[in-house]
MARDREN-661067 format. One record per residue (C-alpha): residue number from 1; x, y, z negated. Coordinates in Angstrom, 3 decimals. Last residue first. Example, Ala and Ser with C-alpha at 12.3 -4.5 7.8 and 13.67 -1.06 7.14 Angstrom:
% MARDREN-661067
[atom 2, [13.670, -1.060, -7.140]]
[atom 1, [12.300, -4.500, -7.800]]
% end
This chain:
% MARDREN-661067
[atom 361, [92.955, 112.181, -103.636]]
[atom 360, [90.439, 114.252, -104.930]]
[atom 359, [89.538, 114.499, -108.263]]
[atom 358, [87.188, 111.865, -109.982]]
[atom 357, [83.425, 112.982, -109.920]]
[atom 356, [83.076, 111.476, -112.556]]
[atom 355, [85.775, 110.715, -114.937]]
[atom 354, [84.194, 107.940, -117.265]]
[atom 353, [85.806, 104.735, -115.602]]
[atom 352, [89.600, 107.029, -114.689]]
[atom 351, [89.120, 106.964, -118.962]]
[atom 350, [89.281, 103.393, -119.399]]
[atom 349, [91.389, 102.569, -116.375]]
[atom 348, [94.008, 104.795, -118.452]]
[atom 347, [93.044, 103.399, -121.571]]
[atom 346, [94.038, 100.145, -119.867]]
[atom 345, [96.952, 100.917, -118.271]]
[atom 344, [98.420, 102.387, -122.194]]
[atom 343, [97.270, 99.519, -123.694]]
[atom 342, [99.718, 97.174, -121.074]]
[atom 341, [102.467, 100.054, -121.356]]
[atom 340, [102.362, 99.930, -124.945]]
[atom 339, [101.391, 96.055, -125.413]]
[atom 338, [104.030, 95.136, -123.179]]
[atom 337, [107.260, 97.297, -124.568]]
[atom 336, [106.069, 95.784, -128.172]]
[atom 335, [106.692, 92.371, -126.436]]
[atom 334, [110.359, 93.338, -126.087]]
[atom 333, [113.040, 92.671, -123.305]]
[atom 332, [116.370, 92.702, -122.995]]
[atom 331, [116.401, 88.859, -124.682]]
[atom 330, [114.899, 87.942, -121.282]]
[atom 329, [117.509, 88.940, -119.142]]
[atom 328, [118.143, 91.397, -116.459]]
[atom 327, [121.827, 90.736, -117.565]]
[atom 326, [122.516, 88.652, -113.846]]
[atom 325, [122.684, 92.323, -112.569]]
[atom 324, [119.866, 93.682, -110.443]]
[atom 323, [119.489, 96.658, -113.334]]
[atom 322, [121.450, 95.871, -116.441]]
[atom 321, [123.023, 99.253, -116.541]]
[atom 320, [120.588, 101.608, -116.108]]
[atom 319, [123.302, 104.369, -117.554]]
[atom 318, [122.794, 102.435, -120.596]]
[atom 317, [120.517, 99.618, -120.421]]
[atom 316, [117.290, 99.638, -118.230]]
[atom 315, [117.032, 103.497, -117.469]]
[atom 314, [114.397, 103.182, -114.546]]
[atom 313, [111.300, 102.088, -117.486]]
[atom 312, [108.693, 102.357, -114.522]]
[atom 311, [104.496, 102.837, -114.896]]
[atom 310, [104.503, 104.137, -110.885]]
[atom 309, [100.829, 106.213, -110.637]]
[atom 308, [98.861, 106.289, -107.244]]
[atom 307, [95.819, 108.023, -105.947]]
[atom 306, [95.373, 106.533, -102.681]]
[atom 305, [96.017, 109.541, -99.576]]
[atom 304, [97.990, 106.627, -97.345]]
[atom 303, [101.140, 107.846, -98.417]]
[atom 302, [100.620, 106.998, -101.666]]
[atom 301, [99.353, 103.462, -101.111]]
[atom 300, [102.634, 102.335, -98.941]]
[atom 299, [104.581, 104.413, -101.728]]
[atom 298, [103.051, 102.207, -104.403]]
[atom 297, [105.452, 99.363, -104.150]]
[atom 296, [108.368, 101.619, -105.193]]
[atom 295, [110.460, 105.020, -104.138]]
[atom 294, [110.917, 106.436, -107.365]]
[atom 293, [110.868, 110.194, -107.437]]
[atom 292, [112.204, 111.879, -110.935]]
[atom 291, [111.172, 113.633, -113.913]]
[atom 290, [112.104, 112.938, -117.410]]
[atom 289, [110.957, 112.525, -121.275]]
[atom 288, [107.735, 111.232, -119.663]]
[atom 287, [106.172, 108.761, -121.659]]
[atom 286, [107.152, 106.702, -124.356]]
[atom 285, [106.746, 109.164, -127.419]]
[atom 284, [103.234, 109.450, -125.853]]
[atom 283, [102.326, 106.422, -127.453]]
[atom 282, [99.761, 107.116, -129.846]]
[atom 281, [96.791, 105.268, -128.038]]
[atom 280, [95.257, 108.345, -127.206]]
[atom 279, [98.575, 110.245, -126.026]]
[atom 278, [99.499, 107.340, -123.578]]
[atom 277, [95.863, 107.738, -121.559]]
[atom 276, [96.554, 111.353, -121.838]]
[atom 275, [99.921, 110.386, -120.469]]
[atom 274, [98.495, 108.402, -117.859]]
[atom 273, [95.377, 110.903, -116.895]]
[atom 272, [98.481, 113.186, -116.382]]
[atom 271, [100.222, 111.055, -113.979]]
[atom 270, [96.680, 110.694, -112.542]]
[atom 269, [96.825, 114.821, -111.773]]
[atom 268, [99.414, 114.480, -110.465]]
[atom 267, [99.456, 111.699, -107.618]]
[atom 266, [103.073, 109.480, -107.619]]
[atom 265, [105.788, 109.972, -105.418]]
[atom 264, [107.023, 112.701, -108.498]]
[atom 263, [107.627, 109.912, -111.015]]
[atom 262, [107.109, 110.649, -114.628]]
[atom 261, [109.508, 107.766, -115.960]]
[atom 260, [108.495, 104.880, -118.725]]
[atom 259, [110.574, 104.684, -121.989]]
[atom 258, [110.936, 102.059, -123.429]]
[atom 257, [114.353, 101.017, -125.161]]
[atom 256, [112.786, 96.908, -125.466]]
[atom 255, [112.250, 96.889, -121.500]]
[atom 254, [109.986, 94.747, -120.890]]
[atom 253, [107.979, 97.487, -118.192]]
[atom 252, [110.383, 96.652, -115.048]]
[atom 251, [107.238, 97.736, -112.616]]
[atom 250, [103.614, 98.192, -113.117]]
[atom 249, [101.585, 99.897, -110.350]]
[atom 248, [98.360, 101.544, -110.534]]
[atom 247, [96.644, 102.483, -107.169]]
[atom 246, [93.374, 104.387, -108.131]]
[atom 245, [90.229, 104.955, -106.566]]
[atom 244, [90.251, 102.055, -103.724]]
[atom 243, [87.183, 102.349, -101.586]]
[atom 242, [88.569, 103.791, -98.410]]
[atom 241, [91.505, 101.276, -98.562]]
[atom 240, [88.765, 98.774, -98.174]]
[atom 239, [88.209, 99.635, -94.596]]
[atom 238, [89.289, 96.497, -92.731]]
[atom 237, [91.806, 98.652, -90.782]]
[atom 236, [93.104, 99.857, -94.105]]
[atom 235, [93.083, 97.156, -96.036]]
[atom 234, [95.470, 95.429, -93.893]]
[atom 233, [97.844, 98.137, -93.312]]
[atom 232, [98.009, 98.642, -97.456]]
[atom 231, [98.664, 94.581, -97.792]]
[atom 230, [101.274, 94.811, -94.952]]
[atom 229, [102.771, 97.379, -97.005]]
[atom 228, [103.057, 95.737, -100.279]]
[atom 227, [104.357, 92.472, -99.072]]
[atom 226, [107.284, 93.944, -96.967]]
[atom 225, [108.306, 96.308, -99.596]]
[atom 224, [111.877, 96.447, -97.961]]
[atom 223, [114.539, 96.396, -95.595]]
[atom 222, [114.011, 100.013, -93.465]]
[atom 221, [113.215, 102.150, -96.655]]
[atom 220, [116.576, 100.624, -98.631]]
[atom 219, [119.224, 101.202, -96.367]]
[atom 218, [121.195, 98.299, -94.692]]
[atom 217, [124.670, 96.959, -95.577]]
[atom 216, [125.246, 98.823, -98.797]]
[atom 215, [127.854, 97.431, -100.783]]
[atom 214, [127.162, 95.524, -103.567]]
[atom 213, [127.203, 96.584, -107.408]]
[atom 212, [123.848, 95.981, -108.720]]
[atom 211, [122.387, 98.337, -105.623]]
[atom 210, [124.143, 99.618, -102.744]]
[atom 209, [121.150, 98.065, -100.560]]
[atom 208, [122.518, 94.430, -99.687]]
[atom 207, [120.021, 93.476, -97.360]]
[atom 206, [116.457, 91.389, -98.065]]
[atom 205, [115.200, 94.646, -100.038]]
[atom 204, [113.347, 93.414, -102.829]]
[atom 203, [109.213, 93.640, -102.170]]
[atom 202, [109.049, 90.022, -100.710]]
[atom 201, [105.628, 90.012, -102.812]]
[atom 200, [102.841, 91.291, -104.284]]
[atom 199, [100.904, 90.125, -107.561]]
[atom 198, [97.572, 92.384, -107.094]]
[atom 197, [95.091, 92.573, -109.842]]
[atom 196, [91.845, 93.864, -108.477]]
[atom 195, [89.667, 95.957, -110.723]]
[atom 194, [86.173, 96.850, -109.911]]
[atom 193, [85.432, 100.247, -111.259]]
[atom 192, [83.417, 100.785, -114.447]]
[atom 191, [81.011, 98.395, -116.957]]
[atom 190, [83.155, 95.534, -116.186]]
[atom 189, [80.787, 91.936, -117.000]]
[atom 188, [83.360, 90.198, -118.969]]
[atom 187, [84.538, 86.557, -117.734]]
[atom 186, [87.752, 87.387, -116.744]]
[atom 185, [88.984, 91.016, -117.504]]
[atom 184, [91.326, 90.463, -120.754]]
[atom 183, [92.815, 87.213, -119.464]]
[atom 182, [93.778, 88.520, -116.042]]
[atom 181, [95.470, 91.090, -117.651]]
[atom 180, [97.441, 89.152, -119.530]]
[atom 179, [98.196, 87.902, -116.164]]
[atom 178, [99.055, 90.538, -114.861]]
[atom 177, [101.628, 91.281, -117.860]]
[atom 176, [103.264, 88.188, -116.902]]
[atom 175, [103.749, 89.533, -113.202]]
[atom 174, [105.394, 92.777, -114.928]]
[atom 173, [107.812, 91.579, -117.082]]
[atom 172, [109.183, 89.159, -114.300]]
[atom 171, [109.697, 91.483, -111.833]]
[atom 170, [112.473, 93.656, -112.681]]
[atom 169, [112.381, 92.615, -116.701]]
[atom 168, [113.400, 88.920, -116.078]]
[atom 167, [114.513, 89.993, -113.266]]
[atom 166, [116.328, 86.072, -112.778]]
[atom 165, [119.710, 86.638, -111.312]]
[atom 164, [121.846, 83.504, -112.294]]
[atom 163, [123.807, 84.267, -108.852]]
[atom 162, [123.137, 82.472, -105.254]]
[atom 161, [120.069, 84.873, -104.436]]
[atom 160, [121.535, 87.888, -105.674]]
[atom 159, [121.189, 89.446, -102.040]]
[atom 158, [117.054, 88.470, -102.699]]
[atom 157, [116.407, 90.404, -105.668]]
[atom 156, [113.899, 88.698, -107.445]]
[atom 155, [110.342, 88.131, -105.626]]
[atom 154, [107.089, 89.050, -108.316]]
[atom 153, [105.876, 92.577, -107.603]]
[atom 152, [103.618, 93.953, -109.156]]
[atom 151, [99.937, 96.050, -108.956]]
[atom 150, [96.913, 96.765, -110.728]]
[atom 149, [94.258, 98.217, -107.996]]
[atom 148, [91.049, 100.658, -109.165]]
[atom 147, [88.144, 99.794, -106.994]]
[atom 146, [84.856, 101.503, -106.303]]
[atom 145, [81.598, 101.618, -106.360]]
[atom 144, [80.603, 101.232, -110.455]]
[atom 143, [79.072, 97.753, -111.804]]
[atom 142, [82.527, 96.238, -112.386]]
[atom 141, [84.236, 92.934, -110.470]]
[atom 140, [87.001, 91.010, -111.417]]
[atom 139, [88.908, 90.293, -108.358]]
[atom 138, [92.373, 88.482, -108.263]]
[atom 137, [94.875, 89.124, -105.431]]
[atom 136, [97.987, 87.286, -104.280]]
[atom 135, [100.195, 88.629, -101.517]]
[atom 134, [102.277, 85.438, -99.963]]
[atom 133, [105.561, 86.363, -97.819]]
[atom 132, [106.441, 83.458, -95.238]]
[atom 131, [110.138, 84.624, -94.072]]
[atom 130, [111.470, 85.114, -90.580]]
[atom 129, [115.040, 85.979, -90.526]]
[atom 128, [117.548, 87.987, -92.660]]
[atom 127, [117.087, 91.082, -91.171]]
[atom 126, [113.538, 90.888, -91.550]]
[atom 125, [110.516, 89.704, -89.779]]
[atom 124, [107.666, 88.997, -92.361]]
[atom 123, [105.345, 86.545, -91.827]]
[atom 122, [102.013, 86.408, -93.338]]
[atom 121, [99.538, 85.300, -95.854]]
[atom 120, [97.284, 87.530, -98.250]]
[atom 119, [95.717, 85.095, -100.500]]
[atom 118, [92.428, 86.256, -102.039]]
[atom 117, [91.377, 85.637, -105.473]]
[atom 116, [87.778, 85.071, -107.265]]
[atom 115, [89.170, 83.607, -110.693]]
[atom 114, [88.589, 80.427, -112.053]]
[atom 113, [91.814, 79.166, -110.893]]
[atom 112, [93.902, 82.347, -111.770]]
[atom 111, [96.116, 81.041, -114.028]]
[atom 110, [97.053, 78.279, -111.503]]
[atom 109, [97.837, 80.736, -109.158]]
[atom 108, [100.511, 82.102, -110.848]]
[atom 107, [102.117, 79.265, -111.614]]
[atom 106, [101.747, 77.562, -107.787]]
[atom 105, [103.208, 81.017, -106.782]]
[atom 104, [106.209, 80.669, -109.257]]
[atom 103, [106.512, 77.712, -108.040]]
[atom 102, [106.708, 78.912, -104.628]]
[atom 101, [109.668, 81.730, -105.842]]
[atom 100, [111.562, 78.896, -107.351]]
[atom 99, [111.918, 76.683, -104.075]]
[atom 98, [112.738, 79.169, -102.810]]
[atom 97, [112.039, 81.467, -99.585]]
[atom 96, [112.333, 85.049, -101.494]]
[atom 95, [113.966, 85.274, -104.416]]
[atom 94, [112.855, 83.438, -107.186]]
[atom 93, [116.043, 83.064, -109.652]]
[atom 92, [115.086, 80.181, -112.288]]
[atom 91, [112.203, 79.093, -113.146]]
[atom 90, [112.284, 79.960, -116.834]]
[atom 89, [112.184, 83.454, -115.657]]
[atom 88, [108.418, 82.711, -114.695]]
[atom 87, [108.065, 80.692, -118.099]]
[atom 86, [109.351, 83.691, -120.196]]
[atom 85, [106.987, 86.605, -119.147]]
[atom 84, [104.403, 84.442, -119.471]]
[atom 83, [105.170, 83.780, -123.096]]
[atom 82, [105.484, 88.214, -123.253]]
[atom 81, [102.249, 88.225, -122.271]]
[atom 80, [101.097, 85.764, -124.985]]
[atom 79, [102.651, 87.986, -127.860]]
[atom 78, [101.361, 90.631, -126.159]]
[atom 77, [97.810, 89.922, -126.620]]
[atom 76, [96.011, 92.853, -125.131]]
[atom 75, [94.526, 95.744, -126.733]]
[atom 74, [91.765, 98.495, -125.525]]
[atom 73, [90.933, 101.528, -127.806]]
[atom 72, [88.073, 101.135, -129.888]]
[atom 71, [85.060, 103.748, -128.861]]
[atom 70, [85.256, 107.192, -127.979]]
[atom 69, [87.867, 109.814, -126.445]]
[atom 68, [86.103, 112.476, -124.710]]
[atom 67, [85.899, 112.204, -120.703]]
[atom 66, [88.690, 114.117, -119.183]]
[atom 65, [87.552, 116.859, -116.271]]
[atom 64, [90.018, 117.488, -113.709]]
[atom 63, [91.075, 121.072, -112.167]]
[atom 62, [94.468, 121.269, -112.889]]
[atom 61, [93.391, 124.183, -115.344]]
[atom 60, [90.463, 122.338, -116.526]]
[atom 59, [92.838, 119.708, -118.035]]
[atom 58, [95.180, 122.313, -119.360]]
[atom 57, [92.536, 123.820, -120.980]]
[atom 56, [91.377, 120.335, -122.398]]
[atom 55, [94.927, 119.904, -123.655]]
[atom 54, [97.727, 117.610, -121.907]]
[atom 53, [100.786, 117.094, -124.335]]
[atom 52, [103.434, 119.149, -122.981]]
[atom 51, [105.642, 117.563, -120.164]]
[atom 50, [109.561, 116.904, -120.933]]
[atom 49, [111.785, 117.634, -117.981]]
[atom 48, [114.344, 116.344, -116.146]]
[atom 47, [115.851, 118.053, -113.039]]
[atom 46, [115.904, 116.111, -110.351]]
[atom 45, [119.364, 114.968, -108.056]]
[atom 44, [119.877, 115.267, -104.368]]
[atom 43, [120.291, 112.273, -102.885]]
[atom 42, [124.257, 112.229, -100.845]]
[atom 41, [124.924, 108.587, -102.060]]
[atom 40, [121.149, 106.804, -101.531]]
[atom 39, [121.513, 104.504, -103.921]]
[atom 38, [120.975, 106.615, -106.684]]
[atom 37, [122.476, 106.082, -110.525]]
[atom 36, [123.575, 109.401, -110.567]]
[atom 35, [123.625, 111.197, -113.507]]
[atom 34, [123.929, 114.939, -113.377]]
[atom 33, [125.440, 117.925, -115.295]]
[atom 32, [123.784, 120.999, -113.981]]
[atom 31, [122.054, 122.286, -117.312]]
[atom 30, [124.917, 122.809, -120.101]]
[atom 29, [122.350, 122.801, -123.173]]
[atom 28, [124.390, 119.703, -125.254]]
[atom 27, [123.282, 117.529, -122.274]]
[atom 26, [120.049, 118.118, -119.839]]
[atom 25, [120.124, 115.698, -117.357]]
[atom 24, [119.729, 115.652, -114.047]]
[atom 23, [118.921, 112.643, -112.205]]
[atom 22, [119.593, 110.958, -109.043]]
[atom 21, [118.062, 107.654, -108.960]]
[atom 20, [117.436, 104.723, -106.837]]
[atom 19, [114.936, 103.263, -104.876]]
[atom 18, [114.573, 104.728, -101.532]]
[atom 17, [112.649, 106.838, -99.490]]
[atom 16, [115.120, 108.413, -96.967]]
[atom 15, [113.198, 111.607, -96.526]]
[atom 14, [110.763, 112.556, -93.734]]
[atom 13, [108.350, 109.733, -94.057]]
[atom 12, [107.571, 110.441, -97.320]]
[atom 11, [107.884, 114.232, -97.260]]
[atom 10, [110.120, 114.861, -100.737]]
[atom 9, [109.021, 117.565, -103.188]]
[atom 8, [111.031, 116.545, -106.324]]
[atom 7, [113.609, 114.602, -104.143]]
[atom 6, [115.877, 112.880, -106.408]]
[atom 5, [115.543, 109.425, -105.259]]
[atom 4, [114.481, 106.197, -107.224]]
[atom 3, [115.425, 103.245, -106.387]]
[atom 2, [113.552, 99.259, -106.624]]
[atom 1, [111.694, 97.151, -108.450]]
% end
């Protein structure tokens, strides 16, 4: 995963799109004293806020209709996500052109041999060289038109590359959760959306970006997301871009301190079909407590008009602390965090099944 950038109403291509954060936070009522944890220096920081539960007037109000709440909820085995989650850091740091980042490919893929899944193949030209970058995709198929997209990335920092670095939460959390994922879908006729689970790679900036203590050498927006964006330019000249509904993207969700941002890069009104999604389940205590932009692997998506929501912890230790550090470690991490933001994707597929007409992009 990567920054997040205080710019509450930022023009993709006009602002410096990176990954870091400038925040503001609100402490013992003096507004105006800010955290910055952004590496882009000169960012201008967000204001955090806490969002009200969303209410059917509220839901008419921004002009989308929620579906009544019916049925059991979904679950996932989190206990077996969080397994996954330990035999991908088991192999070691994966960064880009390993050995450890193909066996993490071979492991990936092997979970997915009796699924339908596409390998996206290519060569990415980066400051570093030419590297093979490998965008996997499993299909499970539903009976509506349409395609809702589940999305992480699965490289590890590539500048930490000769450290213990494993992102055991910044990558790692959210490939195993995939392929929980994987398990719940496979062999059960969808009655909604298709839903294509998308493991995407060389998405860490291949420079030194300011992040985990380096110097910057190269800003984040021109050295990154190499996977992710290819993937968007390819579906959109083959035209599936036009049937995706929903871009949903999981990113450093182990965290055991949950508590996932509301990101201003992503679409609105699906932020709030999230927390209504979080709200149901009982986990709105998880959601939201602040505002800010995160530049991630859905901005390729976002800026192509796909609805798009960023599920991102961005305070991992104190002060984000443990981000790209060799203490992105395993015991940081918590199956509970899993089955929250794991239930909480599901109820929000869930309900995104039943909205119809669903707003417009």
């Amino acid at each position: 995963m990567e920054e997040a950038s205080g710019h509450a109403a930022a023009d993709f291509e006009g602002q410096g799109l990176m990954k870091r954060v400038s925040l503001a936070i609100l402490l013992l009522g003096l507004v105006g004293t800010f955290v910055s944890c952004d590496r882009e220096k000169d960012a201008a920081p967000v204001r955090a806020e806490s969002p009200a539960p969303i209410s059917p007037a509220d839901a008419t109000a921004l002009k989308i209709s929620l579906p009544p709440d019916s049925g059991p909820p979904p679950t996932i085995d989190s206990a077996r996500a969080f397994e996954y989650v330990k035999e991908i850091v088991a192999f070691g740091p994966r960064p880009l052109g390993s050995a450890n980042h193909k066996k993490v490919e071979d492991f990936i893929l092997a979970h997915l041999k009796s699924d339908a899944v596409e390998n996206d193949i290519f060569t990415a030209d980066t400051p570093e060289g030419k590297f093979p970058v490998h965008n996997m995709i499993a299909k499970f198929p539903g009976t509506k038109d349409g395609i809702i997209v589940i999305a992480s990335h699965y490289d590890t920092n590539y500048p930490l590359r000769h450290t213990s670095f494993v992102g055991a939460n910044d990558g790692g959390s959210s490939s195993g959760l995939l392929l929980e994922f994987a398990n719940q879908l496979r062999g059960k006729p969808r009655e909604g959306y298709s839903i294509w689970l998308v493991w995407d790679d060389a998405e860490e900036a291949i420079k030194p970006d300011g992040s985990g203590g380096l110097r910057q050498e190269m800003p984040f927006e021109q050295d990154s997301l190499y996977g992710i964006s290819h993937l968007a330019k390819k579906w959109e000249a083959d035209g599936t871009l036009k049937k995706i509904k929903a871009f949903l993207l999981a990113d450093m969700v182990g965290d055991a301190d949950l508590n996932i941002e509301r990101d201003t890069y992503s679409t609105p009104w699906l932020e709030d079909v999230v927390y209504e999604a979080a709200s149901r389940l009982g986990y709105q205590s998880h959601f939201f407590a602040r505002t800010l932009a995160v530049s991630d692997d859905h901005i390729p998506f976002a800026k192509r008009g796909v609805a798009s929501a960023d599920f991102i912890d961005f305070n991992y230790g104190y002060n984000d602390v443990f981000w790209h550090t060799t203490e992105d470690t395993v015991d940081k991490l918590s199956p509970k965090s899993l089955e929250i933001v794991g239930g909480t994707m599901l109820e929000t597929i869930r309900i995104l099944d039943k909205m119809d007409p669903l707003p417009p992009k």
